[in-house]
N, C-alpha and C positions, 0 to 999 in steps of 0.2 A: 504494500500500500504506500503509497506516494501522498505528501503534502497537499497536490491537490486534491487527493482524495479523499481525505480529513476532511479538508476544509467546504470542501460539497459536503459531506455527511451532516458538518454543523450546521450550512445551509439548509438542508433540509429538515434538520431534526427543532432547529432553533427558532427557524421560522424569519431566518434576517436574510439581507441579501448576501448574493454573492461574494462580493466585494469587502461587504463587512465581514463574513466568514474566515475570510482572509486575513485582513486585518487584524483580526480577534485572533488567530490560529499564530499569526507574525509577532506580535507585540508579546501573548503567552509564553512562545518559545524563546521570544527575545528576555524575559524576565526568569524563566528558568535556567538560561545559560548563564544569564549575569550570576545568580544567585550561584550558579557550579565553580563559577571565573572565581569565586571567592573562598574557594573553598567549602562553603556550609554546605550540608546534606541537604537534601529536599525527601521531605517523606509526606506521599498520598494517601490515606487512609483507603484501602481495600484495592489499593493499586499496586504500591511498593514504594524502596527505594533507592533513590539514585544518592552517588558516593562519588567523590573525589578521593583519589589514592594515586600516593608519590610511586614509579619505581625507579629503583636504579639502576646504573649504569650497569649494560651487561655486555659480556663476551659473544660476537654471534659470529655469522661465516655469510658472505657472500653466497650466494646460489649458485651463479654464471660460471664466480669464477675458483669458489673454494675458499678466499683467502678472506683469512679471519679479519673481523673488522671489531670497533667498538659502537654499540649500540648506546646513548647516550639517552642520558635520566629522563626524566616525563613525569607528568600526570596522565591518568588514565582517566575516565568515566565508567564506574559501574554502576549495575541495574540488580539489585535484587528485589523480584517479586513477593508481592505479601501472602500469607497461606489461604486470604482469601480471593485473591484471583489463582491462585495454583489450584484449589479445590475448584474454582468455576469453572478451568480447561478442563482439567479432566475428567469432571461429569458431564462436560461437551463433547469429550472424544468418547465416553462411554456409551451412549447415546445414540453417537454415527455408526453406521454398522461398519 
């Protein structure tokens, strides 16, 4: 699923225009990425949550060419889901034959 595709769904479900859907869908994800750029966790109640975490600097290799390189520090973004959307999938795949 693609952004636009979100953003139609809110159209439709929300009852606003196009346009605003967008908007709304733009500005949302522009406040939870600032909120991540800072470090602080973001936690949804019955959705999950997202996490900032440091790694470090690590030994890797080239694919092409073999020749070990250093792979240099970061921030990641992680997603853990909350137990209640994991119980909603899987009584949706239960369900599907």
């Amino acid at each position: 699923m693609r952004k636009v595709d979100i953003a139609r769904r809110i159209h439709q479900q929300a009852g606003i225009s196009g346009n605003e859907a967008a908007k709304l869908l733009d500005g949302t994800l522009e406040i939870l990425a600032s909120i991540l750029r800072t470090g602080e966790p973001i936690t949804i109640f019955g959705f999950g949550k997202f996490t900032v975490r440091s790694r470090p600097p690590r030994k890797g290799r080239n694919p092409s060419t073999g020749e070990a390189i250093m792979i240099s520090a970061r921030k990641v973004v992680t997603f853990r889901p909350s137990a209640l959307l994991t119980t909603d999938m899987n009584s949706v795949q239960k369900e599907q034959p």
